[in-house]
KOLTORFI-174709 format. One line per 2 residues: number of its first residue (from 1); for each residue x, y negated, z negated of C-alpha. Coordinates in nm, 2 decimals, decimal comma, always signed. Example, Ala and Ser with C-alpha at 12.3 -4.5 7.8 and 13.67 -1.06 7.14 Angstrom:
<pts>
1) +1,23:+0,45:-0,78  +1,37:+0,11:-0,71
</pts>
This chain:
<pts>
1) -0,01:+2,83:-0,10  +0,16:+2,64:-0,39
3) +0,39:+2,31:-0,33  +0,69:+2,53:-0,44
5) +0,58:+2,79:-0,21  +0,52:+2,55:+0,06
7) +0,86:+2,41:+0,09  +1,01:+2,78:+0,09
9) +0,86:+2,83:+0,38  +0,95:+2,49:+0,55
11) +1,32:+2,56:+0,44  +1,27:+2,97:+0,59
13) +1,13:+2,79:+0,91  +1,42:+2,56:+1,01
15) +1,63:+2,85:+0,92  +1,42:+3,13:+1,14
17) +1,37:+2,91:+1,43  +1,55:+3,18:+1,67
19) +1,38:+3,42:+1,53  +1,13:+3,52:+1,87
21) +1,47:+3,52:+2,11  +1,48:+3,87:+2,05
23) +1,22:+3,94:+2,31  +1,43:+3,72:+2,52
25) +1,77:+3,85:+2,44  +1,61:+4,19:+2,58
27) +1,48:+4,06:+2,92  +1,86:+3,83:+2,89
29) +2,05:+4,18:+2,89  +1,81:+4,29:+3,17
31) +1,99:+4,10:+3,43  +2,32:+4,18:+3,61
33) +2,58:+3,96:+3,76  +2,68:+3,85:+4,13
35) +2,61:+3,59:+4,37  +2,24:+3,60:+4,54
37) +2,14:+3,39:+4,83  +1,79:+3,26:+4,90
39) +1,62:+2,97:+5,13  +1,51:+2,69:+4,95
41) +1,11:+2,58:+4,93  +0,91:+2,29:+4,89
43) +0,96:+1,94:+4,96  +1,30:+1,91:+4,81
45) +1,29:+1,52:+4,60  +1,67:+1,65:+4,53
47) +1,96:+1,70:+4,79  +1,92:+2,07:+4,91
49) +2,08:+2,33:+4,74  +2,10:+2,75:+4,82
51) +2,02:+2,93:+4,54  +2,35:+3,08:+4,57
53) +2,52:+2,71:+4,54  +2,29:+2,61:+4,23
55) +2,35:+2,93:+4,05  +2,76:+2,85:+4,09
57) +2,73:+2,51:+3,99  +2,49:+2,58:+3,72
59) +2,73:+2,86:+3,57  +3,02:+2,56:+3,57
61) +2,82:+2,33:+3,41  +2,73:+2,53:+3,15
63) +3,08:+2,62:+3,08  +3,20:+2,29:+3,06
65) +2,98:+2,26:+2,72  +2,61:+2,05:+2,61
67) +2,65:+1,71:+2,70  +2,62:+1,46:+2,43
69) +2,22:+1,41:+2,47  +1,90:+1,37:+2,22
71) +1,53:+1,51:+2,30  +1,25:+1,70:+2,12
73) +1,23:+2,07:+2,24  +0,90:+2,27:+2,23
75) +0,88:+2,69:+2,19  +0,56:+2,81:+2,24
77) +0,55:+3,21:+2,24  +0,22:+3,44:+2,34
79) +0,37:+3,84:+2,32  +0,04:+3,96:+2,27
81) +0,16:+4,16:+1,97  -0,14:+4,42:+1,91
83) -0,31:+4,38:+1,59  -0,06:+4,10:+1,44
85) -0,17:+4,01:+1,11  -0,21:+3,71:+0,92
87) +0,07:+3,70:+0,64  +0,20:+3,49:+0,38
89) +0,39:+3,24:+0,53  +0,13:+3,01:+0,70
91) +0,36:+2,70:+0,74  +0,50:+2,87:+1,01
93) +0,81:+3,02:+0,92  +0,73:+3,35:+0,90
95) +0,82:+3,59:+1,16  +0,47:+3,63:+1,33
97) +0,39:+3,24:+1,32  +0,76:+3,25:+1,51
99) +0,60:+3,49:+1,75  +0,29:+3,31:+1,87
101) +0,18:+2,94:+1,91  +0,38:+2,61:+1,94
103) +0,69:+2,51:+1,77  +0,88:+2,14:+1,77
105) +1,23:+2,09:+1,71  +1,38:+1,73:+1,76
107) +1,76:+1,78:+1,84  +2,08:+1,53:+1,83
109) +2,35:+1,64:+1,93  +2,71:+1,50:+1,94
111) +2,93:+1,78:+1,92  +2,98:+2,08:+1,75
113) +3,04:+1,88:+1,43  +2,78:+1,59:+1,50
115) +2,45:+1,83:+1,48  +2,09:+1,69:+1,35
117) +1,77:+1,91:+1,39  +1,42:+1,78:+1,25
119) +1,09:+1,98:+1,20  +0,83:+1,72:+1,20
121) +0,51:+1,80:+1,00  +0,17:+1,66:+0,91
123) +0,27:+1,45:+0,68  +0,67:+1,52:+0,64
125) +0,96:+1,65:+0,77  +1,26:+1,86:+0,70
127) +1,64:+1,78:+0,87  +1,96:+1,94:+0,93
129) +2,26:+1,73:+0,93  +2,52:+1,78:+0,96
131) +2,83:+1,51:+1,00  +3,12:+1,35:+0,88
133) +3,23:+1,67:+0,70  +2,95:+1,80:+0,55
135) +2,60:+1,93:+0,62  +2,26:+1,85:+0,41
137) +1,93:+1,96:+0,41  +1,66:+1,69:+0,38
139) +1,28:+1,79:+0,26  +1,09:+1,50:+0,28
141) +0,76:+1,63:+0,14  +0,95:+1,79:-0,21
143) +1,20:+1,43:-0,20  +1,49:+1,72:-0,25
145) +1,84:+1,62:-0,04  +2,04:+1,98:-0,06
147) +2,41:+1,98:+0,06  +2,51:+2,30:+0,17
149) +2,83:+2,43:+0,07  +3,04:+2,57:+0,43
151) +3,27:+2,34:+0,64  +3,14:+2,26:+0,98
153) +3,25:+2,53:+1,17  +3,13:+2,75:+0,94
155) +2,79:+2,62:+0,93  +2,84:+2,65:+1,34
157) +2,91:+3,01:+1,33  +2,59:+3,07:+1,12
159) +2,36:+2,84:+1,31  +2,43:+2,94:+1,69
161) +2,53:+3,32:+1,63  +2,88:+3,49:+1,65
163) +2,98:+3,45:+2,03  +2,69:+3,19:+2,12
165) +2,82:+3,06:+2,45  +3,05:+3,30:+2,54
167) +3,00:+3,53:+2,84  +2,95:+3,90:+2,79
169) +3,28:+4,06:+2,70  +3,46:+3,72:+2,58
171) +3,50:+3,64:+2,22  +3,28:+3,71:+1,96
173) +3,33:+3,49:+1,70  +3,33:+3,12:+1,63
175) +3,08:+2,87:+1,75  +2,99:+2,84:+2,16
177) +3,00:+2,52:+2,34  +2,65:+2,41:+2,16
179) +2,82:+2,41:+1,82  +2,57:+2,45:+1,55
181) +2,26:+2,45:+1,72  +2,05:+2,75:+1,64
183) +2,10:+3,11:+1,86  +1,86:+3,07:+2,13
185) +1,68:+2,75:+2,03  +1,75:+2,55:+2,32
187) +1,73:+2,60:+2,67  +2,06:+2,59:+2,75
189) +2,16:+2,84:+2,56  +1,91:+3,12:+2,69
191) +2,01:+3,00:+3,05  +2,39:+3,02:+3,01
193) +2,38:+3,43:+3,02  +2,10:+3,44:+3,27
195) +2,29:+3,23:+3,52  +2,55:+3,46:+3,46
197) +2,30:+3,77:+3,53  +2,18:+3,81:+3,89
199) +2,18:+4,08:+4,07  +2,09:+4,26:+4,42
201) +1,83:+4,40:+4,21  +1,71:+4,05:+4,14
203) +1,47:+3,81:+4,38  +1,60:+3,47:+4,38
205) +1,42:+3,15:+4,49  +1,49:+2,76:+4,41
207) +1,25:+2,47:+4,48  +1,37:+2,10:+4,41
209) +1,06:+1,92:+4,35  +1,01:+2,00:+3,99
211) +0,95:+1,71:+3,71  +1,03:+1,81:+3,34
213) +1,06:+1,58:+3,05  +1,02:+1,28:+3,30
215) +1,32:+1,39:+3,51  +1,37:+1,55:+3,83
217) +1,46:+1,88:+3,87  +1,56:+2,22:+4,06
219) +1,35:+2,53:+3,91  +1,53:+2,91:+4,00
221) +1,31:+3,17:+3,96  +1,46:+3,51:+3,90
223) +1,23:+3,81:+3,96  +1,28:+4,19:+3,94
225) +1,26:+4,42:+4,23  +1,18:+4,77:+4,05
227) +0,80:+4,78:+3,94  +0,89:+4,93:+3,66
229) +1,00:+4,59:+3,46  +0,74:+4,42:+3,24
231) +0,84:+4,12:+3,37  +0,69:+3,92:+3,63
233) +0,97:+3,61:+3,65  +1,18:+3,39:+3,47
235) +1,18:+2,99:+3,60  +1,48:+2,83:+3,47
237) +1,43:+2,43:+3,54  +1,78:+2,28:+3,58
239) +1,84:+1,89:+3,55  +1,92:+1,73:+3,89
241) +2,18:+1,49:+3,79  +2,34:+1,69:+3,53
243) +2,23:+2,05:+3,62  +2,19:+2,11:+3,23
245) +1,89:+2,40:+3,20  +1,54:+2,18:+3,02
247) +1,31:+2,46:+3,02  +1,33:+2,83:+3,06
249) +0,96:+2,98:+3,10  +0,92:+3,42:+3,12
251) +0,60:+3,51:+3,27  +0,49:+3,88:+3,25
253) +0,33:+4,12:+3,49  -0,02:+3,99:+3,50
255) +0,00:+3,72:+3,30  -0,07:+3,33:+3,45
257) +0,09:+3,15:+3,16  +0,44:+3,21:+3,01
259) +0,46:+3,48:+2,73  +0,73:+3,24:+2,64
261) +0,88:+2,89:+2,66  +1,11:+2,68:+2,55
263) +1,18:+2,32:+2,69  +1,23:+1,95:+2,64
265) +0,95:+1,72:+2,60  +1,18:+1,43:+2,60
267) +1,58:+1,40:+2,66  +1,84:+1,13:+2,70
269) +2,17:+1,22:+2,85  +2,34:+0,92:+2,61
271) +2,55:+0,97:+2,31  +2,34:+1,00:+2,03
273) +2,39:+0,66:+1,73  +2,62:+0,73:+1,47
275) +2,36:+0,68:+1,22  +2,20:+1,00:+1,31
277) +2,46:+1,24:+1,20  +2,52:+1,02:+0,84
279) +2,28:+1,11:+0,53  +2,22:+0,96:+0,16
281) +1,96:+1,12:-0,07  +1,74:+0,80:-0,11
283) +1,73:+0,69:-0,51  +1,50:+0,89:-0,68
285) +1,58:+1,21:-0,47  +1,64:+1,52:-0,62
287) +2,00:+1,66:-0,54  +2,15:+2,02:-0,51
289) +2,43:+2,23:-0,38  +2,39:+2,55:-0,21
291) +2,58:+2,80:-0,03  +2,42:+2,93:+0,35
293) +2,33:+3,25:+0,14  +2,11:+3,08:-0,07
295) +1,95:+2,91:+0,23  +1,91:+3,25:+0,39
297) +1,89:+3,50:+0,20  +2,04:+3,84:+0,32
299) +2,14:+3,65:+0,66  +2,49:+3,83:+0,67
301) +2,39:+4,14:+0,55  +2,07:+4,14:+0,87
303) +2,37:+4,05:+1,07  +2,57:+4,30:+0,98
305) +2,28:+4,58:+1,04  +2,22:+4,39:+1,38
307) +2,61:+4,47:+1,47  +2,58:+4,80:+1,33
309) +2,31:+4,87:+1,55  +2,43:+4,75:+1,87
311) +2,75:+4,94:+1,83  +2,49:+5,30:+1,78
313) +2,32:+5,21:+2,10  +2,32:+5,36:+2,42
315) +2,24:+5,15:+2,71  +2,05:+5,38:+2,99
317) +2,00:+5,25:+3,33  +2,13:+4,88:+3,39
319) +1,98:+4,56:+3,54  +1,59:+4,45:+3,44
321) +1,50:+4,83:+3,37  +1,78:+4,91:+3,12
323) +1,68:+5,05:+2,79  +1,89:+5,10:+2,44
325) +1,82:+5,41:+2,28  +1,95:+5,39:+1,95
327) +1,85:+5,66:+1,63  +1,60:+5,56:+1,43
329) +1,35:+5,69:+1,24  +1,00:+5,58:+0,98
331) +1,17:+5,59:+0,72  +1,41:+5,28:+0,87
333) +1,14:+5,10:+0,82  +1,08:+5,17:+0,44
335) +1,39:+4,95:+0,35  +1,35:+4,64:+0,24
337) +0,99:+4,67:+0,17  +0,79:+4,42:-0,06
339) +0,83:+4,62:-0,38  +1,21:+4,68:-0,30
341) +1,34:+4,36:-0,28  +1,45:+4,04:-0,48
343) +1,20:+3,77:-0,58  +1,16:+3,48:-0,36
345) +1,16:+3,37:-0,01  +1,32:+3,74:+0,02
347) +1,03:+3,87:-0,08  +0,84:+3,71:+0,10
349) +0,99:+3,78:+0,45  +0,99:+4,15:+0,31
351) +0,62:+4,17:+0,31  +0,55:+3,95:+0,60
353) +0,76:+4,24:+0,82  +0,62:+4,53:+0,61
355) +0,30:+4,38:+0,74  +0,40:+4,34:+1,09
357) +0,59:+4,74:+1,11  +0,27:+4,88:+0,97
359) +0,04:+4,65:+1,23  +0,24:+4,79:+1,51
361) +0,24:+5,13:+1,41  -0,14:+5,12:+1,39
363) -0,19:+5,00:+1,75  +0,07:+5,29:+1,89
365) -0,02:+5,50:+2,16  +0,09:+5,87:+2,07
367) +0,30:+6,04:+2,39  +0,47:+6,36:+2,45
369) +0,71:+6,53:+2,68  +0,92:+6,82:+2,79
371) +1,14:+6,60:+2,46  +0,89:+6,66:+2,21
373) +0,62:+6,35:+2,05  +0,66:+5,97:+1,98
375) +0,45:+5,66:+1,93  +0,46:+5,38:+2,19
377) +0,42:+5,04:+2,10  +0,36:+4,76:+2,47
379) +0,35:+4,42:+2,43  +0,34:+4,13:+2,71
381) +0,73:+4,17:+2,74  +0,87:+4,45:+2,54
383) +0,82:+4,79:+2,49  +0,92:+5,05:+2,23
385) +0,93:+5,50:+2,20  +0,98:+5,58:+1,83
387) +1,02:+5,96:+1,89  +0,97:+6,21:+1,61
389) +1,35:+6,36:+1,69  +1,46:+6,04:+1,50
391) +1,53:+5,77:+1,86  +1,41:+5,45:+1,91
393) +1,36:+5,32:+2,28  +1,35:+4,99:+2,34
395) +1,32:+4,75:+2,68  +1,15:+4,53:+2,90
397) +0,97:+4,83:+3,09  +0,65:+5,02:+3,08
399) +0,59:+5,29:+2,85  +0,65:+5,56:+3,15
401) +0,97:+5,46:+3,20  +1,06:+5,49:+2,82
403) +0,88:+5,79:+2,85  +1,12:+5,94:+3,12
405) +1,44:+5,80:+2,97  +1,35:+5,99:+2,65
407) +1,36:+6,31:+2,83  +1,74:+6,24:+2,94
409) +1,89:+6,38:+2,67
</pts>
């Protein structure tokens, strides 16, 4: 890989850090909402808490906003994609090196306009500051200082998602309560709608005696009842002083070791320094101004197909075992290949998900029903129906299930 190439793909990777919370976001929408009630185990090193009392005063916490704090977060993601390739971006930032292997983020984080996110690497790293007005990005490796061109909030909007930290059915645009902090990047974030999210479908247990990132914690563990979900159970470790969520772990059926993680390393509950949110490209540095588009390219317009999308789809059954069915055919997956799009990073993360559709499709189990003939597609978490009639079934269940909810047309 080139040294221009290179820092493309260090400047797509702080960009398409989210990227593997899709998985997630589907096991997220899995889970209803009520109260649940369940002993606690363990030696408890914390005072004793139902599950039912943690899971209220979680659910306040979370809507009170992220505490000032600082910490290094590690994502490490195993969802057995069959036959995933090797593509172009090997600095990690393409979206298979997002969906396997570690990934360390160090976060600051001061408000919704005092934001700083570092990607350390072997022998450089790349920041996102943003502060006193304005937001730059810093590549150590290239000496470039880029200031990006969007106010705060909008730079919040972009960064954490329309709606990120709202509750299902509240607003949906504007920044959440984590400001400009990635969609889905930290734990809080992935916790705040599954606290919101259990049902009488859903086993709930709570020990007290857990240690993450050096501080004492409760760990919930939320499991479904129906066999039919792919997944096992989701451990959400909760701070015992300040109940804020430190690591969310999803472990599938049969599987000993998370299929995916996300958690601090390190935290401190303490205002971060000033200093940390004010930049000045060193002498020597080279300077530019961009706009978020040129940062991301096509990021509204995948946005705007994601929207489109969850307005076509039809939610069948509810709970862990609900699945979207939304039309969709092969020839969805012809746009935006290699040869049809614009130079660059672009295209780039073109081929790098040609490569991926094609992969899948080649490990697909054909099936058929009284509803005709599809491909199915299982990972550790996730599965998939692409039926020839032109539907795409998607959902944290086995391939039998998809298989039945096809035929209830």
């Amino acid at each position: 890989m080139s040294e221009q190439e290179h820092r493309r793909a260090r400047r797509g990777r702080a960009v398409r850090w989210g990227v593997p919370i899709a998985a997630v976001a589907v096991v997220a929408g899995a889970v209803g909402a009520g109260p649940v009630i369940a002993a606690v185990q363990g030696d408890p090193a914390l005072p004793e808490r139902t599950a039912e009392q943690l899971l209220a005063d979680a659910v306040r916490a979370s809507e009170s906003g992220l505490k000032p704090m600082s910490g290094t977060l590690v994502q490490t993601s195993s969802f057995g994609l069959p036959g995933l390739p090797q593509v172009t971006g090997t600095g990690g930032s393409s979206p298979t090196a997002l969906l396997a292997g570690s990934h360390e983020l160090k976060v600051w984080y001061g408000g919704a306009d005092k934001v700083r996110l570092a990607l350390p690497g072997r022998m450089s790293e790349t920041d996102l500051i943003v502060g006193g007005g304005q937001a730059w990005l810093w590549e150590s490796d290239a000496n470039r200082a880029t200031r990006v061109k969007a106010d705060p909030a909008e730079l919040a909007e972009h960064g954490a998602g329309h709606g990120a930290g709202h509750g299902p059915g509240r607003g949906t645009h504007g920044p959440g309560p984590t400001g400009a902090l990635p969609q889905g990047a930290t734990p809080q974030q992935i916790a705040q709608e599954l606290l919101k999210r259990a049902d009488a479908d859903t086993a709930v247990g709570v020990t007290s005696n857990e240690k993450v990132a050096g501080r004492d914690a409760y760990q919930l563990t939320l499991a479904p009842k129906d066999a039919s979900s792919l997944v096992k159970e989701i451990r959400l470790a909760l701070d015992g002083e300040t109940l804020t969520p430190l690591r969310v772990q999803v472990y599938a059926e049969g599987s000993a070791e998370p299929a995916f993680e996300v958690g601090f390393t390190t935290v401190t509950f303490t205002p971060p320094a000033p200093e940390n949110f004010a930049f000045t490209p060193p002498p020597g540095a080279e300077v530019e101004e961009k706009s978020l588009s040129d940062l991301a390219p096509g990021l509204t317009e995948r946005q705007d197909k994601s929207e489109e999308m969850k307005g076509e789809a039809e939610i069948v059954g509810k709970g862990w075992t609900a699945v979207a069915v939304l039309p969709f055919s092969l020839r969805d997956l012809q746009e935006g290949r290699p040869e049809q799009a614009p130079g660059g990073e672009a295209a780039e993360a073109a081929r790098d998900a040609d490569a991926v559709a094609e992969a899948l499709l080649k490990s697909a189990t054909p099936v058929s029903g009284p509803w005709g003939n599809g491909k199915v597609i299982r990972t550790k978490l996730v599965s998939a129906l692409l039926t020839d009639d032109g539907r795409l079934l998607v959902g944290a269940v086995t391939p039998e299930k998809l298989v039945e909810v096809a035929g209830r047309k």
